[in-house]
C-alpha positions as CSV (number, residue, x, y, z in Angstrom):
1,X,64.2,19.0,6.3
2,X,61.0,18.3,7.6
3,X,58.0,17.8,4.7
4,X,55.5,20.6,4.6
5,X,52.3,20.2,6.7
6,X,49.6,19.1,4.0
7,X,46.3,21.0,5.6
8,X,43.4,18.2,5.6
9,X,39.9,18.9,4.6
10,X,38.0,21.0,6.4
11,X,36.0,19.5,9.2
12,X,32.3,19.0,8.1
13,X,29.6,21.4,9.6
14,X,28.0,19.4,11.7
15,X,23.5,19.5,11.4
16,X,22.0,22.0,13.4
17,X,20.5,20.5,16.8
18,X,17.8,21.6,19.0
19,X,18.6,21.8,22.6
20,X,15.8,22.9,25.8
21,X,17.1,25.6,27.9
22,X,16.2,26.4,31.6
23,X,16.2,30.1,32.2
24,X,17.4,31.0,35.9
25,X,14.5,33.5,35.9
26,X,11.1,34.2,33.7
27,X,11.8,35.9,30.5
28,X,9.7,39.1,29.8
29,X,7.1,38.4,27.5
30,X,7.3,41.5,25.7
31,X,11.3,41.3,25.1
32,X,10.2,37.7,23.7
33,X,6.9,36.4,23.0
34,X,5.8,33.0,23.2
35,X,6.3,31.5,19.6
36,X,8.7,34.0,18.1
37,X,11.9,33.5,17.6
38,X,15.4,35.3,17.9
39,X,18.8,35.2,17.5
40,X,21.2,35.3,20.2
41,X,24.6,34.8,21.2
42,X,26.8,32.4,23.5
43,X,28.2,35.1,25.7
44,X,29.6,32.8,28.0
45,X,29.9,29.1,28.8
46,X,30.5,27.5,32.4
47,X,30.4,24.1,33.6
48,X,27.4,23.8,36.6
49,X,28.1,20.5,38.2
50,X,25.8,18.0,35.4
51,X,25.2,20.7,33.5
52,X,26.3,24.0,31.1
53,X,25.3,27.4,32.7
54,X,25.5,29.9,29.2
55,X,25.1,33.6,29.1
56,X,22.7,35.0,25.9
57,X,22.9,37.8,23.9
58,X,19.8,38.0,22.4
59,X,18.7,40.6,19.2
60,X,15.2,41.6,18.6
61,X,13.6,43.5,16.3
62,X,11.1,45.4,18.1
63,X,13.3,46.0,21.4
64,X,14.6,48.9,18.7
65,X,18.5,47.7,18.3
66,X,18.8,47.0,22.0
67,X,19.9,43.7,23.7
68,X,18.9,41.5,26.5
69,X,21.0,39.0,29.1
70,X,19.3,36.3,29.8
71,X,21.3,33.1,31.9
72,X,20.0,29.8,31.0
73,X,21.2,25.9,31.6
74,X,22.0,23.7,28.8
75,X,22.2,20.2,28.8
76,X,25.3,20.2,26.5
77,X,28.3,23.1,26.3
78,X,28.1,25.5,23.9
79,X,31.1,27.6,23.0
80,X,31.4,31.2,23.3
81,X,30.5,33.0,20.0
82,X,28.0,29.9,18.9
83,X,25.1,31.7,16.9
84,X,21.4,30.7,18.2
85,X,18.1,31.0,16.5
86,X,15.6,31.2,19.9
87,X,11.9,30.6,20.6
88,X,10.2,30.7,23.8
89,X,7.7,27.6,24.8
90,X,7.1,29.7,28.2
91,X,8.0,31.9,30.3
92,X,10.9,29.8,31.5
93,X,11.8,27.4,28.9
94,X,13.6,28.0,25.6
95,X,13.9,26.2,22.7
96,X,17.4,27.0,20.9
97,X,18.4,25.8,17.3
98,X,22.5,25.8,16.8
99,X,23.0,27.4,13.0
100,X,25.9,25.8,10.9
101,X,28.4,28.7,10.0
102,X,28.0,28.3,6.3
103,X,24.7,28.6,6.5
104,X,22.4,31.8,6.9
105,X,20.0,32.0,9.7
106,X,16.9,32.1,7.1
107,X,17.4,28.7,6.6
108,X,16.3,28.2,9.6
109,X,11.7,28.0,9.4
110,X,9.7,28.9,12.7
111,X,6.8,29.6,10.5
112,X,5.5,28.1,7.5
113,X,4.7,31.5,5.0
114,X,1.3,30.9,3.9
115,X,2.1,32.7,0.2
116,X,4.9,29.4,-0.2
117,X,2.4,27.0,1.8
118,X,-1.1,27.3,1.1
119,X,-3.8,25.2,3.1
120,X,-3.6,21.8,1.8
121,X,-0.3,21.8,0.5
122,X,1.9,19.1,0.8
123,X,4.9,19.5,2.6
124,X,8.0,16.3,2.3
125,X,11.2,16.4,4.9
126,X,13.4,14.3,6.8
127,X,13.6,14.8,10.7
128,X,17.6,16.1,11.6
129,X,17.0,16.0,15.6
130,X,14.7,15.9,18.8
131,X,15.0,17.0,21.8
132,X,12.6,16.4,25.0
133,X,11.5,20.0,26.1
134,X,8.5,19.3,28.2
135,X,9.5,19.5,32.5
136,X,8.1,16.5,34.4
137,X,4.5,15.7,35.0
138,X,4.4,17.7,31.7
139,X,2.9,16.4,28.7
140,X,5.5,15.1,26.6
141,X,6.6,17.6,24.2
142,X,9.4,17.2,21.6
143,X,11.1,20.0,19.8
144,X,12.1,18.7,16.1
145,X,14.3,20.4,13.2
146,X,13.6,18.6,9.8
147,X,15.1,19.6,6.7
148,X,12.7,20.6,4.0
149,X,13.2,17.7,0.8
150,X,11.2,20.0,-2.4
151,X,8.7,22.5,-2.9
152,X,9.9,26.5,-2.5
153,X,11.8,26.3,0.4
154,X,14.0,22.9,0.0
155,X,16.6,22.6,1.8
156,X,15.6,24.8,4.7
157,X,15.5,23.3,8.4
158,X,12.3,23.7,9.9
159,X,11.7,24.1,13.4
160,X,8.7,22.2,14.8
161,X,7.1,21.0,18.4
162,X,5.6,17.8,18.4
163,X,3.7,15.4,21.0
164,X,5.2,12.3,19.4
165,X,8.6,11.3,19.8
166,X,9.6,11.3,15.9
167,X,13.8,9.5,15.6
168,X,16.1,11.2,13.3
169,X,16.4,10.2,9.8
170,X,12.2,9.7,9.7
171,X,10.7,10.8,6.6
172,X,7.2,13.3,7.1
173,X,4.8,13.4,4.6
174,X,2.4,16.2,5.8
175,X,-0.2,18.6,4.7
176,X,-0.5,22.5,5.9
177,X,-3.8,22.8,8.0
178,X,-5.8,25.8,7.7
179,X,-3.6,27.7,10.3
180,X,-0.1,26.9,9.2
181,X,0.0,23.8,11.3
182,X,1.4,20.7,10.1
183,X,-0.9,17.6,9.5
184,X,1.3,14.3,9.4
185,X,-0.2,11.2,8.3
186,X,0.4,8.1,11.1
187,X,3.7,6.4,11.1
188,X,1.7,2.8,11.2
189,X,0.1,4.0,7.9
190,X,2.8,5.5,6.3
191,X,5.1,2.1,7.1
192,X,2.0,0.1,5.5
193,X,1.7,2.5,2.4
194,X,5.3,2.1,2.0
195,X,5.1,-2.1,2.9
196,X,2.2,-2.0,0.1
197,X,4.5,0.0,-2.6
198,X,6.9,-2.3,-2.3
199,X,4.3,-5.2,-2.6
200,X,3.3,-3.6,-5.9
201,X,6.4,-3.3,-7.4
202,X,7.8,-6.3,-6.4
203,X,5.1,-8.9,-7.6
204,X,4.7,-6.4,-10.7
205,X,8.3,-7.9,-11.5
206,X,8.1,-11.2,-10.9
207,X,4.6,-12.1,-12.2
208,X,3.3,-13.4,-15.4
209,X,0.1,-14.9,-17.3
210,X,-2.0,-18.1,-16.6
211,X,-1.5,-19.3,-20.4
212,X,2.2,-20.7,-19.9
213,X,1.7,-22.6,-17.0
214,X,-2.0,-23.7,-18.1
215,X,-0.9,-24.7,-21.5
216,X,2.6,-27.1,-19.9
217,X,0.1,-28.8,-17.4
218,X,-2.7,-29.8,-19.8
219,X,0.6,-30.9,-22.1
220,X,2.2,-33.1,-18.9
221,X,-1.6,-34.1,-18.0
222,X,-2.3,-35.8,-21.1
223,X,1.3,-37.1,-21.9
224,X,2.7,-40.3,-20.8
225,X,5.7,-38.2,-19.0
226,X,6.4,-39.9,-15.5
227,X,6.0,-37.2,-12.8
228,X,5.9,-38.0,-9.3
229,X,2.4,-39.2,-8.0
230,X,2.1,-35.7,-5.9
231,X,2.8,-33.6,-8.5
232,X,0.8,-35.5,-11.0
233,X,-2.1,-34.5,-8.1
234,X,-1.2,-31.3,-7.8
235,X,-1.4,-30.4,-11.3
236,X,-5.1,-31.7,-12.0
237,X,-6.0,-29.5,-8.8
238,X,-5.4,-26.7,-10.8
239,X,-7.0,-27.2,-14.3
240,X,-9.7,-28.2,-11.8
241,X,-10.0,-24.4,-11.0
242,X,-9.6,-23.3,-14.5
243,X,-13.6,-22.5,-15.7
244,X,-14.9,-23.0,-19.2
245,X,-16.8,-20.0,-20.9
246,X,-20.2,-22.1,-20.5
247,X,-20.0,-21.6,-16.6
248,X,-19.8,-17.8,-16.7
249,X,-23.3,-17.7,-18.6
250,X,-24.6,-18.0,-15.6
251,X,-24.9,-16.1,-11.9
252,X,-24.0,-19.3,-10.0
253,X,-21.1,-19.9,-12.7
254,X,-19.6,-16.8,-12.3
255,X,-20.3,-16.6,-8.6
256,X,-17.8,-20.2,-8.7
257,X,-15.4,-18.9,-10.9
258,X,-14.7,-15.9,-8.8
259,X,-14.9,-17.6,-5.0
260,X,-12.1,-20.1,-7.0
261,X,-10.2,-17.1,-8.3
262,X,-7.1,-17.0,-5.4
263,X,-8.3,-13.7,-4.4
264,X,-9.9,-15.3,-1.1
265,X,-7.0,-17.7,-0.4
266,X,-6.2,-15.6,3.1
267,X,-10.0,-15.7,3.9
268,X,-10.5,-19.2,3.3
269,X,-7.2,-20.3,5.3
270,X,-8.8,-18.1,8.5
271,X,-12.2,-20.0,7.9
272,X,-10.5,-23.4,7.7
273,X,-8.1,-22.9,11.1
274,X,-11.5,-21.5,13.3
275,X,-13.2,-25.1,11.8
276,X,-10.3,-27.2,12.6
277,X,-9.8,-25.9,16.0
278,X,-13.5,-25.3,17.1
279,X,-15.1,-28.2,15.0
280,X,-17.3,-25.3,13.4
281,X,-16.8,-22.3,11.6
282,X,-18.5,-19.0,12.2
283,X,-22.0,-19.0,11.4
284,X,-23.0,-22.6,11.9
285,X,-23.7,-23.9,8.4
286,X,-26.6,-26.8,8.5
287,X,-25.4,-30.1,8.2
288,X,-24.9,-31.6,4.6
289,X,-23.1,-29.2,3.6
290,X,-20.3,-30.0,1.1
291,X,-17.3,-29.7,3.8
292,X,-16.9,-32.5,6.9
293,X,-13.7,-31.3,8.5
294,X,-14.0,-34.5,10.7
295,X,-13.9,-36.7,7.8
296,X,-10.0,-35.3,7.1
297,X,-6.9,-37.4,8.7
298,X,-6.3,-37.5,12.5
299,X,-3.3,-34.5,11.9
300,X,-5.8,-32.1,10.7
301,X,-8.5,-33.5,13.4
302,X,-10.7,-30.6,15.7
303,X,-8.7,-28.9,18.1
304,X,-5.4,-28.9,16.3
305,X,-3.8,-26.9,13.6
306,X,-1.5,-28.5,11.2
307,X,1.7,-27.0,9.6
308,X,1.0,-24.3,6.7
309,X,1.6,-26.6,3.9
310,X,-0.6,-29.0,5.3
311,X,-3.5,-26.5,5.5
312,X,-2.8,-25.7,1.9
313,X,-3.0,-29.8,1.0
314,X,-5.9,-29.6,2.8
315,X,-7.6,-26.4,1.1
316,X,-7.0,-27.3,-2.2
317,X,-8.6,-31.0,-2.2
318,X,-11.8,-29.3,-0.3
319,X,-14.7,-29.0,-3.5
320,X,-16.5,-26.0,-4.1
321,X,-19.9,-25.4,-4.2
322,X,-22.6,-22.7,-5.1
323,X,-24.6,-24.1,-2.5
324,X,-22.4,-23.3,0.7
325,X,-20.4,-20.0,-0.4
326,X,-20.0,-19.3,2.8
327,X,-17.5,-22.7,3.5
328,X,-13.7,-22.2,2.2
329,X,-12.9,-24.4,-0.8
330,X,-10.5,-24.7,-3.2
331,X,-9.3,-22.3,-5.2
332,X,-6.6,-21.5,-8.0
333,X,-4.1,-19.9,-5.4
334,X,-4.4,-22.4,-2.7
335,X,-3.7,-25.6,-5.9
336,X,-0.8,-23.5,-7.2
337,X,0.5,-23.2,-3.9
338,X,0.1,-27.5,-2.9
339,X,2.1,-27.5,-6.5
340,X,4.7,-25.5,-5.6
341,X,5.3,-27.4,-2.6
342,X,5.4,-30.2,-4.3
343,X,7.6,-29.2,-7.0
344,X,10.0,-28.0,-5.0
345,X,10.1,-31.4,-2.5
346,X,11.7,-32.9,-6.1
347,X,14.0,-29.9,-6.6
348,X,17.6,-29.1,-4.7
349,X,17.1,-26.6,-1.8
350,X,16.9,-23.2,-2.6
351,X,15.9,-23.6,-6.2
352,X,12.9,-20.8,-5.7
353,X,15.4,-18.3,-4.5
354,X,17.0,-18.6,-8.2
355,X,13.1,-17.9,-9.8
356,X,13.5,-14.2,-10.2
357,X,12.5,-13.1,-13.4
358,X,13.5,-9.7,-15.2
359,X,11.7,-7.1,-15.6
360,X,9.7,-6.6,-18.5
361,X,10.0,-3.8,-21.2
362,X,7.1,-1.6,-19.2
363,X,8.8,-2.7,-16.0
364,X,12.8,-1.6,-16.5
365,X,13.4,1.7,-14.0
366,X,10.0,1.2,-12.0
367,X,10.7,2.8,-9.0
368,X,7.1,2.5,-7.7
369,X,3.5,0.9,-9.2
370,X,0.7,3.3,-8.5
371,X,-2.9,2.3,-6.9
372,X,-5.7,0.9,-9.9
373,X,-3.7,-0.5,-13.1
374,X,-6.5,-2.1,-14.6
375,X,-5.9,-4.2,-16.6
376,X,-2.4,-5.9,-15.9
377,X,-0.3,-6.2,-19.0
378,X,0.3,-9.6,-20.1
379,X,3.3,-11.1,-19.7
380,X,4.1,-14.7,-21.1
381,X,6.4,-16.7,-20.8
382,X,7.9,-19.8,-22.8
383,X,6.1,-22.8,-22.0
384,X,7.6,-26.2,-21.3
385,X,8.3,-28.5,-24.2
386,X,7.1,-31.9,-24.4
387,X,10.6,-32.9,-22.4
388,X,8.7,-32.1,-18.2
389,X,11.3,-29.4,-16.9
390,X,10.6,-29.1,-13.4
391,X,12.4,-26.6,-12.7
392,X,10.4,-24.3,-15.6
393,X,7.4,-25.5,-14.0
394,X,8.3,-23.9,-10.9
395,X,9.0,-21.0,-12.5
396,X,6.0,-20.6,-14.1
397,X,4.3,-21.5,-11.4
398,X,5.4,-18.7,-9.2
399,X,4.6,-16.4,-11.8
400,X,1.2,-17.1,-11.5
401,X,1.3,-16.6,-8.2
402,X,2.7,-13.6,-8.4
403,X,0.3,-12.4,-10.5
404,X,-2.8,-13.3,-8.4
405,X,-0.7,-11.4,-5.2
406,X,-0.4,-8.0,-7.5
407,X,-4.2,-8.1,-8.4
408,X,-4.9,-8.7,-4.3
409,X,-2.7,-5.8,-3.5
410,X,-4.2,-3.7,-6.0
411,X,-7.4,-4.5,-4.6
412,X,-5.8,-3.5,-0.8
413,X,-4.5,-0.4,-2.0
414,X,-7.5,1.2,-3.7
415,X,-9.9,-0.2,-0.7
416,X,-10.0,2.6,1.8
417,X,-12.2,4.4,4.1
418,X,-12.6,8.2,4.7
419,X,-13.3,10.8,7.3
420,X,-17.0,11.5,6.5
421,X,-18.2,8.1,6.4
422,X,-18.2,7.2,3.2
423,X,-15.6,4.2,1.6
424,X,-14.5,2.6,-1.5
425,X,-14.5,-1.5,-1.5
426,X,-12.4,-2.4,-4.8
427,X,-11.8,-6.0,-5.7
428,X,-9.4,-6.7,-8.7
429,X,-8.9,-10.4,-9.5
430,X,-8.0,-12.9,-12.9
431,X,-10.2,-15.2,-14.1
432,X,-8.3,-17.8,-16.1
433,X,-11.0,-19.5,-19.0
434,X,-10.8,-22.7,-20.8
435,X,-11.7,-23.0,-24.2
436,X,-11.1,-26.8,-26.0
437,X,-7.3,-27.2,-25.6
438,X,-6.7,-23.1,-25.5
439,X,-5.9,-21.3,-22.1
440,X,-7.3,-17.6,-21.6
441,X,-8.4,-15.5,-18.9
442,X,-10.4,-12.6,-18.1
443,X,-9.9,-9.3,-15.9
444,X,-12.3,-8.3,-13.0
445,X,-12.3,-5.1,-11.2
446,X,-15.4,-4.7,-8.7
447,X,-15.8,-1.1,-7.1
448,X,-18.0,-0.6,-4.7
449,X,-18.8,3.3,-3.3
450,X,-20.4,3.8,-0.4
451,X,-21.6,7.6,0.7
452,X,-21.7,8.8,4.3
453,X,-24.8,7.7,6.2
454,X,-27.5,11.4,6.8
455,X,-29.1,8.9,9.4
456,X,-29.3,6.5,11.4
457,X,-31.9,4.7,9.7
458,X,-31.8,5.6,6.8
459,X,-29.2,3.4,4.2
460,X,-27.6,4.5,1.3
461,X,-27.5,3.2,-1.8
462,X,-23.9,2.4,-2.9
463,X,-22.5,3.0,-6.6
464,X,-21.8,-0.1,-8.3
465,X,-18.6,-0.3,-11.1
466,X,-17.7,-3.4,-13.0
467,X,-15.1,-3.7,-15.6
468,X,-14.3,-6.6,-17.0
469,X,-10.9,-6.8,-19.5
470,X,-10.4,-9.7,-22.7
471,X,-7.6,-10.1,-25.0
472,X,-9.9,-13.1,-27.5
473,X,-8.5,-14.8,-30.6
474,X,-11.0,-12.9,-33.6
475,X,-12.2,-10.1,-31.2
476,X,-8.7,-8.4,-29.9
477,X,-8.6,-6.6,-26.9
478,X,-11.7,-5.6,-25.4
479,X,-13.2,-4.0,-21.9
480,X,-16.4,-3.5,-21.0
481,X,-17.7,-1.4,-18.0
482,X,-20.9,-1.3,-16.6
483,X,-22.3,0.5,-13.8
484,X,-25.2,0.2,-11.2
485,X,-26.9,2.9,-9.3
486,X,-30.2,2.8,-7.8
487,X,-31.4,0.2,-10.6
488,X,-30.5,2.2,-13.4
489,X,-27.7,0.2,-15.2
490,X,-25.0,1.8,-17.7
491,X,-22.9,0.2,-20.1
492,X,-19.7,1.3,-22.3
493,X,-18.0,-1.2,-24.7
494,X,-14.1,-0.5,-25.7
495,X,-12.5,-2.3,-28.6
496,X,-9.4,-1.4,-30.4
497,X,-10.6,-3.6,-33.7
498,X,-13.1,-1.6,-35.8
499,X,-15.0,-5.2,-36.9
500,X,-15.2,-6.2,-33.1
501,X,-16.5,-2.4,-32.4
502,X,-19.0,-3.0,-34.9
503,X,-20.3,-6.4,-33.9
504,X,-20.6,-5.2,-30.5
505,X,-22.6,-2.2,-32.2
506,X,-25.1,-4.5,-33.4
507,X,-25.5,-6.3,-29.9
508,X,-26.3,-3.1,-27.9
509,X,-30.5,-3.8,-28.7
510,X,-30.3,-7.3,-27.7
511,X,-28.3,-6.1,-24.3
512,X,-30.9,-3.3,-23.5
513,X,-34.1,-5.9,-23.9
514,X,-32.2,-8.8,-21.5
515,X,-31.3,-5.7,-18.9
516,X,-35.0,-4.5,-19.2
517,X,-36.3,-8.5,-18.8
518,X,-34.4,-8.1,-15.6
519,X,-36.2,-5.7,-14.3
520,X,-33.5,-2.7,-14.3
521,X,-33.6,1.0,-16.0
522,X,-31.2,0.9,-19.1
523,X,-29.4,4.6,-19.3
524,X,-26.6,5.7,-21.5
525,X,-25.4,2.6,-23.8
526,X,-22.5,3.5,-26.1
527,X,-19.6,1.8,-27.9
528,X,-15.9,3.4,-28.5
529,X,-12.6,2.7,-30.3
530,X,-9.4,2.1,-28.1
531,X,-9.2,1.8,-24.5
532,X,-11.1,3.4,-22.1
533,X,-9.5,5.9,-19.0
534,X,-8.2,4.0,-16.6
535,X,-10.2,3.4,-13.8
536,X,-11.2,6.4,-11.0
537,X,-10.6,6.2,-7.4
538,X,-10.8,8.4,-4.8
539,X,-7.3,10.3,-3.3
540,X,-6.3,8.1,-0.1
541,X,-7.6,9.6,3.3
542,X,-5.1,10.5,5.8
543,X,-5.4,9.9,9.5
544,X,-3.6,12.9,10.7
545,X,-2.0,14.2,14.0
546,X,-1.5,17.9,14.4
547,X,2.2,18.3,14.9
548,X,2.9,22.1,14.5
């Protein structure tokens, strides 16, 4: 006896499509008007050499119950008895959307209802399909059906015309304009907002503090441990960048000790390739000053670029100097780099691949790390003991770096420019401090606002923010923000430890008369328990392109 036919699963409903279809002869604009849609029909289906001639029933509302025949081509067969949502682009074209049979034709959107989407709402969804509807020597036109991710109508397809070719599978982020259109950021900046999220999270994971690796090379420096003579090098290049609390008493210190923070690596590295290839960099600097490129070895000679690492060797030995800011120099990120390269030529291949660290308590489920964390969390990690582990001096090593990368991208992503002409300039960096044997460092976050110029001569005075973040032995954590605007100066002092909150209490006097001396306007002065808000920045602009 044969065995009983088992019935497989049912065949998945395929995604609607969109298809163009050519009409035989003009529609009548009254039966359907350009921009409304319909539902129709496939009547009946017949091959036409290339192409699918189809017959269309189509159903409208205000023809009163009556139907219309219409004979179009289709670029792809369509059974007899396939449903149809229709729109008409012209007087001859039609766009045509094929409707699943499990699903119910008001899934399918023509029209965005401005009660569910207000102006300025945001609207997420995936693109399903294109299709090319625009004739030749047209202006390319694409019609697209994306399915609606959240907000009151998820789920739904919606049906949209588009100038830009826009693959299946591509995510929208978009805003509703003031007529119902669509407003979709650029796919450049969207790919570099996403790029830049990833950035975030990733260095968020792998990075820790300067006090680790700081602490192990001062240990190795001073020991009698044998370390290989470049290494040895390598490590003294970067307690040289390592500033005392002396040196930030003064403008000139604290200009040094943030030039020499790693936030300008990328900067200096452009600098150094336009001096070794045009024997100059841009600006002409006098003579004297402290950098003679022509003074390096003959690989690194004017006119020809050496290998990366190289470049690096060659950055991190250059000194720095208040006098000639404008010259690259060393600084932390450019000696942690020459150490990592020379760690790892005394390592087994590979060995940084293995240097992942885990995520920390804050860190465990981050999907993403948003725009102006201020400051960073600390994150230490165990430092070597007197036995040198080179291997945990890599590792450390690259956490650092890590560290410096997540304060950069911070920076990126809260520096943007809008519309109306006015920007926002943020630089976020780590100062790491020196005091007797002990390793510290403090947080710097720089804002900069700039309004829209209301002239062509006439310049505007940008807002000025400064926050600057400690975590001291006696004083606890502490911030301190102070901001600039037209010489009128305002400070606020945070501390989470009442004796620190009331020495700072008895400093505010001293403060005023020194900010006075200066020759600013002292406003509001005021000191608070905790942590203050973190820090403001304005919602990123979108460059848009009107796509419905």
């Amino acid at each position: 006896m044969p065995s009983p036919v088992i019935p497989g699963p049912a065949a998945k409903t395929p995604e609607p499509g969109a298809l163009a279809l050519q009409l035989l002869r003009p529609i009548d604009a009254l039966m359907l008007p350009a921009g409304q849609s319909s539902r129709a029909e496939v009547i009946n289906s017949k091959t036409d050499g290339a192409q699918f001639e189809v017959l269309l029933r189509l159903s409208q509302s205000n023809t009163q119950g009556k139907t219309l025949d219409i004979t179009a081509t289709s670029p792809r067969a369509l059974a007899t008895g396939t449903q149809l949502v229709i729109q008409a682009l012209n007087p001859m074209q039609l766009m045509a959307i094929l409707q699943p049979a499990d699903k119910p034709t008001a899934d399918l959107l023509t029209r965005l209802d401005p009660a569910l989407f207000p102006p300025g709402s945001k609207v997420e969804a995936r693109v399903i399909s294109q299709q090319q509807i625009s004739a030749a020597g047209e202006q390319l036109r694409f019609a697209i059906l994306a399915r609606l991710l959240q907000g009151p109508a998820s789920g739904s397809t919606l049906n949209l015309t588009s100038g830009k070719a826009l693959e299946p599978g591509t995510l929208l982020s978009a805003e509703v304009g003031t007529r119902g259109e669509l407003r979709v950021a650029d796919m450049a900046k969207q790919q570099m907002a996403m790029a830049l999220s990833l950035g975030l999270r990733d260095s968020m994971q792998r990075q820790a503090s300067a006090e680790p690796l700081l602490s192990s090379i001062d240990l190795l420096n001073r020991s009698s441990a044998t370390l290989p003579e470049g290494v040895q090098a390598a490590m003294r290049q970067v307690l040289q960048q390592v500033v005392n609390i002396s040196q930030l008493t003064s403008s000139t210190g604290v200009q040094q000790a943030i030039q020499r923070s790693g936030s300008f690596l990328e900067a200096g590295l452009k600098q150094l390739t336009e001096m070794l290839t045009t024997g100059n960099p841009a600006g002409n600097p006098a003579p004297g000053n402290r950098t003679d490129v022509t003074a390096q070895p003959a690989q690194v000679q004017t006119g020809s670029l050496p290998a990366l690492d190289k470049l690096i060797t060659l950055l991190s030995s250059l000194p720095v100097s208040a006098d000639s800011p404008s010259l690259p120099g060393a600084d932390l990120k450019a000696a942690l780099v020459n150490l990592l390269i020379n760690l790892q030529q005394q390592l087994p291949p590979g060995t940084l691949k293995l240097l992942g660290l885990q995520p920390g308590p804050w860190q465990q489920g981050m999907s993403a790390v948003p725009h102006g964390i201020f400051p960073l969390p600390a994150r230490a990690m165990q430092a070597l003991t007197d036995a040198p582990d080179l291997g945990a001096l890599l590792r450390l090593t690259a956490a650092l770096l890590s560290r410096i990368q997540h304060h950069q991208l911070q920076s990126l992503g809260q520096t943007q420019s809008f519309s109306d002409g006015s920007s926002q300039t943020t630089w976020q960096l780590e100062i790491p401090l020196r005091d007797g044997q002990q390793f510290s460092h403090v947080q710097v976050r720089i804002q900069r606002d700039d309004a829209a110029a209301k002239g062509k001569k006439q310049e505007q005075e940008p807002l000025w923010e400064v926050r600057l973040a400690f975590n001291l032995d006696q004083l606890g954590a502490l911030q301190a923000i102070a901001r600039l605007f037209k010489g009128r100066v305002s400070t606020e002092f945070w501390a989470e430890q009442q004796s620190t909150l009331s020495l700072l209490d008895q400093e505010l006097v001293q403060l005023r008369d020194r900010l006075l001396a200066k020759g600013l306007e002292v406003g509001e002065m005021s000191c608070h328990r905790g942590a203050p808000p973190q820090p403001s920045h304005a919602v990123q602009q979108r460059w848009i392109d009107e796509v419905t």
